[in-house]
ZAVEXDO-873059 format. One record per residue (C-alpha): residue number from 1; x, y, z. Coordinates in Angstrom, 2 decimals, decimal comma, always signed. Example, Ala and Ser with C-alpha at 12.3 -4.5 7.8 and 13.67 -1.06 7.14 Angstrom:
# residues 2
ATOM     k        xx        yy        zz
ATOM     1    +12,30     -4,50     +7,80
ATOM     2    +13,67     -1,06     +7,14
//
This chain:
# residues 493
ATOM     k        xx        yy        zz
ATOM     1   +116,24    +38,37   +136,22
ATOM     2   +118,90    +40,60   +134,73
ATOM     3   +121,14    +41,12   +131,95
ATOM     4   +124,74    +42,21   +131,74
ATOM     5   +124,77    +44,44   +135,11
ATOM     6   +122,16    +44,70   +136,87
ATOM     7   +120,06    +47,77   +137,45
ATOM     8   +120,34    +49,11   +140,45
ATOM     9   +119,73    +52,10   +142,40
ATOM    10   +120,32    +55,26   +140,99
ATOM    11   +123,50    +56,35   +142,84
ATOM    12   +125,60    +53,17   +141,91
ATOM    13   +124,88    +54,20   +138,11
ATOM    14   +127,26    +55,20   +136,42
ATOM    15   +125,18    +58,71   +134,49
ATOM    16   +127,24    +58,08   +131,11
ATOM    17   +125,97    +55,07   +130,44
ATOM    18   +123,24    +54,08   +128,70
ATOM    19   +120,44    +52,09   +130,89
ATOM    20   +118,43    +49,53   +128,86
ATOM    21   +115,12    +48,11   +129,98
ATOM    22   +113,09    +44,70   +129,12
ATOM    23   +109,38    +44,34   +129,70
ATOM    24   +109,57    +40,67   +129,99
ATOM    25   +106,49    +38,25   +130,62
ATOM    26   +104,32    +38,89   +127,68
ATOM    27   +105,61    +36,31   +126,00
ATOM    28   +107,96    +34,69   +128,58
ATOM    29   +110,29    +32,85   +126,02
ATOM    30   +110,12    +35,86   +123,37
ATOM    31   +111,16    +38,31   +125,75
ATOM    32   +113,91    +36,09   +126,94
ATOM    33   +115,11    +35,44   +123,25
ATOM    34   +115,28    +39,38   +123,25
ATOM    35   +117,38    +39,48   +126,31
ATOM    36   +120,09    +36,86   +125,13
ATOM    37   +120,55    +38,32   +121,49
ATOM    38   +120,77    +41,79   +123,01
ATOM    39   +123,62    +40,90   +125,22
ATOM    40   +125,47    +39,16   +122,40
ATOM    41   +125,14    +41,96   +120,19
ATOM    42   +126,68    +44,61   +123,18
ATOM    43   +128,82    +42,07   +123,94
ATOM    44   +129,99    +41,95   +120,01
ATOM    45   +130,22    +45,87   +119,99
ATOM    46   +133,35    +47,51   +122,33
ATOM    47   +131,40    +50,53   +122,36
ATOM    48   +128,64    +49,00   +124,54
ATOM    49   +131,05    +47,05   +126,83
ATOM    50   +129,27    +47,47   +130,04
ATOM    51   +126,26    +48,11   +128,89
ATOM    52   +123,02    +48,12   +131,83
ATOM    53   +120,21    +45,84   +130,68
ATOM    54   +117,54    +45,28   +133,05
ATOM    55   +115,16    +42,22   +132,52
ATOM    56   +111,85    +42,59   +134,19
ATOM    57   +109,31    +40,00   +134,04
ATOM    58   +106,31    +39,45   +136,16
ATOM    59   +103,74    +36,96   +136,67
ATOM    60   +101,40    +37,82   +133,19
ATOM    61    +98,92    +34,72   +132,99
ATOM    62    +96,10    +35,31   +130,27
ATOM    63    +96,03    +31,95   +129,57
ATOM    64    +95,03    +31,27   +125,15
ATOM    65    +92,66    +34,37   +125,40
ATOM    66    +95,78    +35,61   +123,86
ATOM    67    +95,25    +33,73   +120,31
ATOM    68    +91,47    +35,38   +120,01
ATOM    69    +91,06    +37,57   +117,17
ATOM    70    +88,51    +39,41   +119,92
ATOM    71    +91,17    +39,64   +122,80
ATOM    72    +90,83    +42,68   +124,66
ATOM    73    +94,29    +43,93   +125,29
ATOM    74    +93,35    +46,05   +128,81
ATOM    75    +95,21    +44,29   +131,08
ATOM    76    +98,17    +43,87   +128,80
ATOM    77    +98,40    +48,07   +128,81
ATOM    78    +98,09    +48,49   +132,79
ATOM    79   +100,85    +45,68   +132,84
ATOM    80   +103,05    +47,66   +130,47
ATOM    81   +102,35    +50,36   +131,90
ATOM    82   +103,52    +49,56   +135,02
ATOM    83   +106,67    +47,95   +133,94
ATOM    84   +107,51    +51,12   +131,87
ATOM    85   +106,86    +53,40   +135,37
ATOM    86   +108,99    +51,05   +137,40
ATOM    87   +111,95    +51,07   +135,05
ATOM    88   +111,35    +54,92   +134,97
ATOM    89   +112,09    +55,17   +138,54
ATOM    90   +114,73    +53,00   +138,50
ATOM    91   +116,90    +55,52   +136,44
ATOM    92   +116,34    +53,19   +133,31
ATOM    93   +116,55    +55,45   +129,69
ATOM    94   +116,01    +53,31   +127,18
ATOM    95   +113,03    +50,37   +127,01
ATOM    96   +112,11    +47,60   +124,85
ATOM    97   +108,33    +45,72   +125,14
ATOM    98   +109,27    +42,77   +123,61
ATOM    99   +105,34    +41,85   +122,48
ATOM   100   +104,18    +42,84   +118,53
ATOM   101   +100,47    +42,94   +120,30
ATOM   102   +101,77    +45,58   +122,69
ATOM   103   +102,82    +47,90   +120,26
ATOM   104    +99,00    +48,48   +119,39
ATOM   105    +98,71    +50,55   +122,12
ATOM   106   +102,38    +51,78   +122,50
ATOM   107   +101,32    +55,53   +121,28
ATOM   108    +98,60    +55,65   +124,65
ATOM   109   +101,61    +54,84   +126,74
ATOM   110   +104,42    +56,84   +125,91
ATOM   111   +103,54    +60,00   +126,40
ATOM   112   +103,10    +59,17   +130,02
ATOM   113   +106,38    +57,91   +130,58
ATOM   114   +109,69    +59,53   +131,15
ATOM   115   +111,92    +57,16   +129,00
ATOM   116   +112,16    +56,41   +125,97
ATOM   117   +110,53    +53,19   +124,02
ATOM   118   +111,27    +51,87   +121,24
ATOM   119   +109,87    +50,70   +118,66
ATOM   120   +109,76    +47,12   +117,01
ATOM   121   +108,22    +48,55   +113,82
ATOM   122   +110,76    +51,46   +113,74
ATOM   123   +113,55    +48,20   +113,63
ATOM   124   +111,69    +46,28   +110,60
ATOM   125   +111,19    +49,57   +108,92
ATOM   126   +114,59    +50,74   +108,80
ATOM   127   +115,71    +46,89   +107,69
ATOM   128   +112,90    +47,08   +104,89
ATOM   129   +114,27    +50,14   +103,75
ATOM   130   +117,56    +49,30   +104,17
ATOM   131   +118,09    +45,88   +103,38
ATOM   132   +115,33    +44,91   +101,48
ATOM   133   +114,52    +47,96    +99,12
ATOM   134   +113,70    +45,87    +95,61
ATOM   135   +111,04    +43,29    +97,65
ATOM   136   +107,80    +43,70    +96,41
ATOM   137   +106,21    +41,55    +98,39
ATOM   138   +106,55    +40,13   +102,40
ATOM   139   +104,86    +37,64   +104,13
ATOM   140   +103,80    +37,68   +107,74
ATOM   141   +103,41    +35,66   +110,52
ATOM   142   +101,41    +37,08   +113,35
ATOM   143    +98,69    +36,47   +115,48
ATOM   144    +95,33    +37,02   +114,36
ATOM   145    +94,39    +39,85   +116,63
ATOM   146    +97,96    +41,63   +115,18
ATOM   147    +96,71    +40,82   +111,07
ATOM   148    +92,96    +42,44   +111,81
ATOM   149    +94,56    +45,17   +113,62
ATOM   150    +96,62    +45,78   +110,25
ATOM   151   +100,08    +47,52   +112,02
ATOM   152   +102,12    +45,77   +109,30
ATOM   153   +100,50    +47,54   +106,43
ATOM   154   +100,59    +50,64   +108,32
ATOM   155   +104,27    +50,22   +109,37
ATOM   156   +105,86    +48,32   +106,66
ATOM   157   +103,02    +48,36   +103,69
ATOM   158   +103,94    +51,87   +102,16
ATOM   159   +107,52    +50,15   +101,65
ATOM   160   +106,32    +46,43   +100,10
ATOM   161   +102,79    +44,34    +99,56
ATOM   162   +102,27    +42,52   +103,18
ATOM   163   +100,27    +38,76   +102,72
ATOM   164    +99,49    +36,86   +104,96
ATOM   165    +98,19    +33,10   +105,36
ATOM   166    +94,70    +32,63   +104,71
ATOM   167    +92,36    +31,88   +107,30
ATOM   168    +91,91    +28,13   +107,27
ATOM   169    +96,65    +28,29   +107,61
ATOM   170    +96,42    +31,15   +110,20
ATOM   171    +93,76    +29,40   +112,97
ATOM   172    +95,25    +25,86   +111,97
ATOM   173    +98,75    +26,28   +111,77
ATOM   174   +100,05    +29,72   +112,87
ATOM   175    +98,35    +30,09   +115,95
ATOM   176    +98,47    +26,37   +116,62
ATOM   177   +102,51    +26,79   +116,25
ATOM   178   +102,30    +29,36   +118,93
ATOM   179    +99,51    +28,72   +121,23
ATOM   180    +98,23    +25,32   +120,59
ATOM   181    +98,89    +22,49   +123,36
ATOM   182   +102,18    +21,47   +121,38
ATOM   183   +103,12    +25,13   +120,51
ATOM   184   +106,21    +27,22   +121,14
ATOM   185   +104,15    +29,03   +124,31
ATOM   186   +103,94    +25,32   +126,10
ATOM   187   +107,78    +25,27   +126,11
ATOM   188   +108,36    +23,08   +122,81
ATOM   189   +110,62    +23,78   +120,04
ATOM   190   +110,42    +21,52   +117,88
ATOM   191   +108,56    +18,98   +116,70
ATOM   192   +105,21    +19,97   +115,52
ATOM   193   +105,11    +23,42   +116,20
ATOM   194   +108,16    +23,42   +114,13
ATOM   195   +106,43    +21,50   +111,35
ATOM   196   +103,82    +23,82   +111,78
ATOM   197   +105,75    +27,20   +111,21
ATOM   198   +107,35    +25,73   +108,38
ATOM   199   +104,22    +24,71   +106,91
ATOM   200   +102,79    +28,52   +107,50
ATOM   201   +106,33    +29,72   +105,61
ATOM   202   +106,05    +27,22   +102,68
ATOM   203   +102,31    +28,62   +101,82
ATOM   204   +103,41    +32,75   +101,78
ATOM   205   +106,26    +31,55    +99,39
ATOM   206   +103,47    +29,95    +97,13
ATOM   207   +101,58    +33,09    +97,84
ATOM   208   +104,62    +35,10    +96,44
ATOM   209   +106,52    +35,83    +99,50
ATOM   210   +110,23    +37,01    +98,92
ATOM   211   +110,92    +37,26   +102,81
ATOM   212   +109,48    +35,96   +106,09
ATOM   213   +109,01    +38,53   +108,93
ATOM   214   +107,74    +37,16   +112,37
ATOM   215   +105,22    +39,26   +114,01
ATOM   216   +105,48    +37,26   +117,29
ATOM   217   +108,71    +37,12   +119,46
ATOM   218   +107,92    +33,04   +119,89
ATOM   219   +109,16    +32,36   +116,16
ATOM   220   +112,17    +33,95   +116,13
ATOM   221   +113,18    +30,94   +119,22
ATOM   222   +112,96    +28,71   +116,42
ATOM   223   +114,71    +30,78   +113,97
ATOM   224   +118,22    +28,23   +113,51
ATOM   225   +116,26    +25,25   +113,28
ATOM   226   +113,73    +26,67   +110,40
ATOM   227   +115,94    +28,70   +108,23
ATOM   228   +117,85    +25,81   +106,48
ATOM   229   +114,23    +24,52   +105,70
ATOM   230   +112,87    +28,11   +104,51
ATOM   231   +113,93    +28,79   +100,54
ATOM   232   +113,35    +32,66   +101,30
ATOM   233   +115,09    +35,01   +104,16
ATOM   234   +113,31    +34,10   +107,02
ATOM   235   +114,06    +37,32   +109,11
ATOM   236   +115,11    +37,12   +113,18
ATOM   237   +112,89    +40,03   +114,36
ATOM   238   +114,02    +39,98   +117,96
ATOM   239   +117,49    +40,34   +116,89
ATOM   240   +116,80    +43,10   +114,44
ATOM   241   +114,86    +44,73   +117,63
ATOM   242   +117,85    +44,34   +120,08
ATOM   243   +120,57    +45,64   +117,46
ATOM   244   +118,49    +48,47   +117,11
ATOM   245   +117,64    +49,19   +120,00
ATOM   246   +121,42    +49,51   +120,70
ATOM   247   +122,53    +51,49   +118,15
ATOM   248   +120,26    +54,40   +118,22
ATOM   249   +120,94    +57,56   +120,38
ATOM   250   +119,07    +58,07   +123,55
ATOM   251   +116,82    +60,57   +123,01
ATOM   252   +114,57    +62,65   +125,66
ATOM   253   +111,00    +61,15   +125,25
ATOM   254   +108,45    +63,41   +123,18
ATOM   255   +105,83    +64,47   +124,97
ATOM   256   +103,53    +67,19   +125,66
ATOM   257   +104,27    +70,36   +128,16
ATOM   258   +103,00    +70,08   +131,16
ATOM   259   +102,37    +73,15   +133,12
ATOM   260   +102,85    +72,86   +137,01
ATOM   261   +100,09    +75,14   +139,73
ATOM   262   +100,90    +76,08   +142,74
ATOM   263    +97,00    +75,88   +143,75
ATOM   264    +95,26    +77,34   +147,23
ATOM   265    +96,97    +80,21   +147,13
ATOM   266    +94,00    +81,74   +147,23
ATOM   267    +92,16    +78,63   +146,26
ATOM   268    +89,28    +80,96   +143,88
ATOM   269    +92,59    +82,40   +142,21
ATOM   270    +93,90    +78,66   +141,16
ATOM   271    +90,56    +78,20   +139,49
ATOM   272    +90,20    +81,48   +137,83
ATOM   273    +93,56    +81,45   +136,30
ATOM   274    +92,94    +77,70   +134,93
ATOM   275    +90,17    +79,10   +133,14
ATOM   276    +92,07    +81,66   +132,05
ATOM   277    +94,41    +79,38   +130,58
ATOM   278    +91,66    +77,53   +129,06
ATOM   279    +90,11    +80,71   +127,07
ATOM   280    +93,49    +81,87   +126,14
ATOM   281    +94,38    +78,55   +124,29
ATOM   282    +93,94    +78,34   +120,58
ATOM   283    +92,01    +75,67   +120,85
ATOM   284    +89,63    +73,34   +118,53
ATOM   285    +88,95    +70,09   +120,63
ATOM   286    +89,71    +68,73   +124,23
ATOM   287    +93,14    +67,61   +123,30
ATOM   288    +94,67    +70,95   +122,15
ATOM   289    +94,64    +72,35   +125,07
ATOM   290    +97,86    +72,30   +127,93
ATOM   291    +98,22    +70,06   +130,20
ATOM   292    +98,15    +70,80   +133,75
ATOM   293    +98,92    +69,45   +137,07
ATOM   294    +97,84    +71,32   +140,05
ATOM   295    +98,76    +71,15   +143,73
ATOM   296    +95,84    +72,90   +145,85
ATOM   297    +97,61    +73,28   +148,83
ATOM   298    +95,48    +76,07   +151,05
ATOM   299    +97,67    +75,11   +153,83
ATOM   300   +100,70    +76,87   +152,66
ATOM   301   +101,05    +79,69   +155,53
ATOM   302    +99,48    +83,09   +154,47
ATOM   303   +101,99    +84,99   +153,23
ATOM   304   +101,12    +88,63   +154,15
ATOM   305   +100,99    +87,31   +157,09
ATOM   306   +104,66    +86,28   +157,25
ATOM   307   +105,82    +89,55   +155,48
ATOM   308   +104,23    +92,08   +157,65
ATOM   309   +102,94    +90,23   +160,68
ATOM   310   +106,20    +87,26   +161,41
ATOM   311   +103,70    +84,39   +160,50
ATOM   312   +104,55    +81,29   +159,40
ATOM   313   +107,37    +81,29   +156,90
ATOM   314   +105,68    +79,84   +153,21
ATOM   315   +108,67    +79,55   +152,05
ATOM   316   +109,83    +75,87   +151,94
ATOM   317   +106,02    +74,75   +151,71
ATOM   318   +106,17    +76,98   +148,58
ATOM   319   +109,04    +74,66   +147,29
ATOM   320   +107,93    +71,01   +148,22
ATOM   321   +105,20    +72,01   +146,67
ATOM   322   +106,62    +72,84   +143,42
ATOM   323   +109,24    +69,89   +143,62
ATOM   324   +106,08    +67,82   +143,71
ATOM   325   +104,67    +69,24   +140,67
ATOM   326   +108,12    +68,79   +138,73
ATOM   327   +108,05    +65,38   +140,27
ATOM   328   +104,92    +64,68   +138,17
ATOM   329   +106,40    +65,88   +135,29
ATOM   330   +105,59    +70,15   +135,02
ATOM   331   +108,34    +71,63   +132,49
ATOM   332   +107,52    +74,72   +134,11
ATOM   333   +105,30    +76,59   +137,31
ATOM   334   +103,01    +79,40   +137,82
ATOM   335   +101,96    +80,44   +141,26
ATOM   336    +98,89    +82,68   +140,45
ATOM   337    +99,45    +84,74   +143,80
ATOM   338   +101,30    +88,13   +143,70
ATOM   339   +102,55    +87,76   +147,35
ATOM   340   +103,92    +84,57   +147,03
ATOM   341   +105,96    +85,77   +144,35
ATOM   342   +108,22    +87,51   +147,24
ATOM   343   +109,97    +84,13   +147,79
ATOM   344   +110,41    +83,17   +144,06
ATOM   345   +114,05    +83,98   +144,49
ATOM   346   +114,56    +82,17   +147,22
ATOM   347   +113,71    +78,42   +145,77
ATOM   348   +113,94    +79,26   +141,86
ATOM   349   +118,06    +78,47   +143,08
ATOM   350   +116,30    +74,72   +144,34
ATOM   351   +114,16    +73,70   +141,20
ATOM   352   +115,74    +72,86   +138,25
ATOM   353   +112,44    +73,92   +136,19
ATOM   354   +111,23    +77,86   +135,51
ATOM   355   +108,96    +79,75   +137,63
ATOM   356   +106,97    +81,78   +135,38
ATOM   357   +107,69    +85,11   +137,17
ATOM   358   +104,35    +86,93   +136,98
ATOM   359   +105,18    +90,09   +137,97
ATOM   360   +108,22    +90,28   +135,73
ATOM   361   +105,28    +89,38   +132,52
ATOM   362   +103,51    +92,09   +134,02
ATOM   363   +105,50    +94,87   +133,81
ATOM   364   +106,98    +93,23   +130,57
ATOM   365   +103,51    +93,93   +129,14
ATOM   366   +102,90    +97,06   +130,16
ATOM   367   +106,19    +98,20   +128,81
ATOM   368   +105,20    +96,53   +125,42
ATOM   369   +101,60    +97,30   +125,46
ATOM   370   +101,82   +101,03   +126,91
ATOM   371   +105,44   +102,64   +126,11
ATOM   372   +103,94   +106,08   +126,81
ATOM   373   +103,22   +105,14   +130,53
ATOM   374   +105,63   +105,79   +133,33
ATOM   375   +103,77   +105,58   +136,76
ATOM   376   +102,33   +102,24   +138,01
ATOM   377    +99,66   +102,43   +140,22
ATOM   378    +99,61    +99,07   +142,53
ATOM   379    +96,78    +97,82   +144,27
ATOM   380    +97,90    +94,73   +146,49
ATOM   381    +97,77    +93,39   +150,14
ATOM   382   +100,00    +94,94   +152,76
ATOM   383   +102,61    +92,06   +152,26
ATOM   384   +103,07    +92,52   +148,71
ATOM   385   +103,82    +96,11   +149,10
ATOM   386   +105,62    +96,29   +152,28
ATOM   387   +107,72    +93,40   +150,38
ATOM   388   +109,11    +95,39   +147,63
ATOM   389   +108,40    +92,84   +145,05
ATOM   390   +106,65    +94,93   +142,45
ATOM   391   +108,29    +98,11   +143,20
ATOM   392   +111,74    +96,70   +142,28
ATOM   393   +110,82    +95,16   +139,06
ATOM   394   +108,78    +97,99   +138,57
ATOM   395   +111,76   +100,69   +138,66
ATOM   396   +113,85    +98,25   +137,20
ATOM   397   +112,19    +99,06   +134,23
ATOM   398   +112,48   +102,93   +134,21
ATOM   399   +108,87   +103,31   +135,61
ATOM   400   +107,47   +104,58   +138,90
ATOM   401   +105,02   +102,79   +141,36
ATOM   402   +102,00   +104,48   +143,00
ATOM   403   +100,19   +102,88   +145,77
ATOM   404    +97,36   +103,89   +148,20
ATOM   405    +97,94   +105,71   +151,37
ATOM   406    +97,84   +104,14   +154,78
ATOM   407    +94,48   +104,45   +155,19
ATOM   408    +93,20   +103,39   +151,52
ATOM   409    +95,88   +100,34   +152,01
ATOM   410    +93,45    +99,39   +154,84
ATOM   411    +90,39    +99,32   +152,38
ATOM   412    +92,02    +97,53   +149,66
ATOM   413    +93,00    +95,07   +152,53
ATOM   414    +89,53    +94,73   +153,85
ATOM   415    +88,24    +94,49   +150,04
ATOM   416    +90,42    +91,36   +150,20
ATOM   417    +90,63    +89,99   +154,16
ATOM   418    +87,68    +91,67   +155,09
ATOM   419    +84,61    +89,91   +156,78
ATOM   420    +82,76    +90,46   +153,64
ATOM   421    +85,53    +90,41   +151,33
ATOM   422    +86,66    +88,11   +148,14
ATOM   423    +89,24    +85,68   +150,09
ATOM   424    +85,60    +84,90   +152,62
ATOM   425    +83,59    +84,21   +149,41
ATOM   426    +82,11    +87,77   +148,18
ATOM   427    +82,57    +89,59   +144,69
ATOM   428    +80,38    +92,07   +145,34
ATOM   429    +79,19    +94,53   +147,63
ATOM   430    +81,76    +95,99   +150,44
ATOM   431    +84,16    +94,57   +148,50
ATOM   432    +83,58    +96,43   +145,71
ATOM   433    +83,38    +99,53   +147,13
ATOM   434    +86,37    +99,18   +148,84
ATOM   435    +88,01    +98,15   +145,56
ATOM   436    +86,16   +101,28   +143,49
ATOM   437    +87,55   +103,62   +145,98
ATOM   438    +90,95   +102,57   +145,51
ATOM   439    +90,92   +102,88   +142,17
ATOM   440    +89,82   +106,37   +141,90
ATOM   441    +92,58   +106,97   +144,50
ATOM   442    +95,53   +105,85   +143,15
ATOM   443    +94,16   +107,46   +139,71
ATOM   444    +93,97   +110,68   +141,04
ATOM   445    +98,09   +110,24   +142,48
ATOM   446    +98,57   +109,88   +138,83
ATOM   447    +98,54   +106,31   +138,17
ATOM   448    +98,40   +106,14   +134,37
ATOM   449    +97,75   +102,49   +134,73
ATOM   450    +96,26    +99,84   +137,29
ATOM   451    +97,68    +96,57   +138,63
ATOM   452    +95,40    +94,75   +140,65
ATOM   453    +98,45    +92,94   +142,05
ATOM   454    +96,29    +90,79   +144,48
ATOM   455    +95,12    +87,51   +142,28
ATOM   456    +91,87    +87,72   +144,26
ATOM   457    +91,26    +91,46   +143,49
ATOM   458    +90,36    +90,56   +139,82
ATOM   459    +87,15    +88,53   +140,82
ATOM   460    +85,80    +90,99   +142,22
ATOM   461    +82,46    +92,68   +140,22
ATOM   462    +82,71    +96,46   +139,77
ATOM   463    +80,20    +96,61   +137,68
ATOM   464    +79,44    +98,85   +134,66
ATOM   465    +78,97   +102,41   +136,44
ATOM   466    +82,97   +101,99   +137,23
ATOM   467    +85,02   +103,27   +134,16
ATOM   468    +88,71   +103,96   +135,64
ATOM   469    +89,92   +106,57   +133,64
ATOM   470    +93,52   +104,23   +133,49
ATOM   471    +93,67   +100,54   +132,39
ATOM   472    +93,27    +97,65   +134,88
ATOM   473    +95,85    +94,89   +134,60
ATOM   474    +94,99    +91,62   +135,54
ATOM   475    +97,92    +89,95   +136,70
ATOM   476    +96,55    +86,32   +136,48
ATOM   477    +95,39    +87,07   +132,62
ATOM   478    +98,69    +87,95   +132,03
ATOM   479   +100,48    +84,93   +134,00
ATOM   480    +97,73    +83,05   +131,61
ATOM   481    +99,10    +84,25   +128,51
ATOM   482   +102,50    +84,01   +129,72
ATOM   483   +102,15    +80,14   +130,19
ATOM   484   +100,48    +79,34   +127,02
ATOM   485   +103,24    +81,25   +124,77
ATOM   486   +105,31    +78,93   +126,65
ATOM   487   +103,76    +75,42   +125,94
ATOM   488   +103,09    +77,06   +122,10
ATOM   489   +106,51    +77,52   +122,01
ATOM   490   +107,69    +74,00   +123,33
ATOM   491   +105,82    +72,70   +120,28
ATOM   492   +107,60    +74,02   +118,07
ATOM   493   +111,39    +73,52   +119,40
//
């Protein structure tokens, strides 16, 4: 069931408009109460003539389990959560859950969504402030599972004193008004749920009430016939939720950065550059650390082998796979291999998200770190140097690049390709020989520092009797570092 237009697909949308979304079926006639006084408000308001409000209910039978004090509110969460990811991918901006108990457990969702949700409390609050700034005291009517969870006094109690019935009026009358066998959720509205309501109203004025808020979206279906009987403002919550809804500014949704891996490529460099990540990250607890979402994808075509040998071409594997990752939500990617780095420039142009650029963070710290250095040694596989990609960025920045000669550019391929080298599983051994010996080679061509420009050439154990007279860069470390300043600084914008 929809509202005003209908949301469709996203290519009949119309991009300057705003795109409003209901999570109906939580409370079937609450939600529906939402709907209609949300279209009569945009309807009201020229400005939001042609407004898109989606409806979207579902089959949602708990049954009275609801009306427990006890009630375990899982299933309500994977059902809202579900509603929220569906409206996502229909192009929808801007939700409302129309369900007081759902926004207990709002805060878990949002940050996985794309959209933005609003608030019911953020709608009372503002009216409380607003409208009702000299009330010392407010009475609610909620559910029972809503009054032990206490969100009003956390919400609204800083602003007034929230009362509520006492127990023998909240099991007898409230929840009877609402979920008993004559109540507002059995389709009735009036009769004895209506006497009942009242009844609940009449004792929070004796209890000093100087305004009614509903804390379920059933009352507020009764809200013209019980006014005239109420002697205090008896407030319409779902219509304070829809005008508000409507009259704030879509936003972009907070959330947390999420950092996007190009993985398998070499699968032991994903791994060692996640934990690189991990150590570099101020850090106290599990949740300070960055998100990630990682893509090990060995199959992505070798790509020395494509550079120096016509192999497979990497290059639009390279990009699905990175259109994946921003598909899941990265704000930005790292590919921790040096070689793949040769086709950045090719599908940067295709994502509409950064590719931390190692190599240019490499030489950017080496320029910042080491101003009194001006040659480069590079130790990398034959694609990364026949490629160009270091030497370019290298000069760019008034250095000069050393590498190894033909036949030492054999040996750091072997330390790498080899049978018994680090991409087959070793650290050690031939490896690092090979490795040691390249070192003291491109040292002695007057390499005043060392990239190890392969990401698989740092894992590699040279042990303590190697002490390169110039400073080993690890590229990864730096990439690390790189991505960490990044989410750091996404905090604070």
């Amino acid at each position: 069931m929809n509202g005003m237009k209908p949301v469709a697909n996203h290519a009949s949308l119309d991009p300057k408009k705003r795109r409003f979304g209901i999570v109906g079926g939580l409370g079937a006639l609450g939600g529906a109460d939402v709907l209609l006084k949300m279209i009569r408000t945009a309807q009201r308001m020229s400005s939001l003539s042609g407004t898109d409000i989606a409806f979207e209910q579902r089959h949602f039978g708990e049954g009275a389990i609801v009306a427990d004090g006890n009630y375990d509110p899982t299933r309500r969460k994977f059902y809202v959560y579900n509603a929220l990811k569906d409206m996502e991918a229909r192009g929808i901006d801007t939700a409302l859950v129309p369900c007081f108990l759902s926004h207990t457990f709002l805060r878990e969702i949002t940050p996985e969504v794309n959209l933005q949700v609003v608030s019911v409390f953020d709608a009372l609050r503002r009216h409380v402030t607003t409208e009702l700034s000299g009330v010392r005291k407010i009475g609610v009517l909620t559910s029972t599972f809503l009054k032990r969870a206490g969100m009003f006094e956390r919400e609204i109690g800083p602003f007034a004193q929230i009362i509520y019935p006492d127990e023998e009026t909240q099991v007898n009358t409230v929840m009877q008004a609402i979920y008993g066998p004559n109540g507002v959720r059995a389709g009735h509205h009036g009769g004895e749920c209506q006497h009942l309501l009242l009844e609940a109203c009449l004792r929070l004025i004796d209890a000093g009430a100087e305004v009614i808020v509903p804390g379920m979206t059933e009352i507020p279906v009764l809200i013209d016939s019980l006014r005239p009987l109420v002697p205090v403002p008896l407030l319409d919550s779902n219509l304070l939720y829809a005008e508000y809804a409507l009259g704030i500014d879509a936003a972009t949704p907070s959330r947390e950065f999420k950092l996007g891996v190009v993985g398998g490529v070499g699968p032991a460099a994903t791994v060692d550059f996640m934990r690189k990540v991990v150590k570099l990250t101020a850090a106290a607890r599990d949740q300070d650390h960055i998100k990630m979402v990682v893509e090990q994808n060995p199959q992505i075509p070798d790509r020395t082998a494509n550079l120096i040998a016509g192999g497979d071409d990497p290059t639009i594997p390279l990009l699905a796979t990175c259109m994946r990752l921003k598909a899941d939500g990265a704000d930005a990617i790292a590919i921790p291999c040096n070689t793949a780095h040769a086709y950045v420039d090719r599908i940067q142009p295709y994502l509409d998200i950064p590719i931390v650029n190692m190599l240019t963070e490499v030489v950017r710290h080496i320029r910042e770190t080491m101003p009194g250095v001006t040659r480069v040694g590079l130790l990398a596989t034959s694609g990364t140097v026949t490629s160009g990609v270091y030497k370019s960025v290298i000069e760019a920045a008034g250095l000069q690049q050393v590498v190894p000669d033909e036949a030492m550019q054999a040996r750091v391929m072997e330390s790498i390709y080899g049978a018994s080298g680090v991409k087959a599983g070793f650290t050690s051994g031939e490896c690092t020989t090979h490795l040691t010996a390249a070192i003291a080679h491109v040292q002695a061509h007057g390499a005043e520092v060392i990239v190890l420009g392969c990401t698989e050439l740092p894992l590699i154990e040279l042990g303590d009797a190697v002490e390169p007279r110039a400073p080993l860069i690890d590229p990864t470390a730096i990439l690390a570092g790189s991505c960490v300043a990044l989410a750091v600084g996404s905090h604070k914008r």
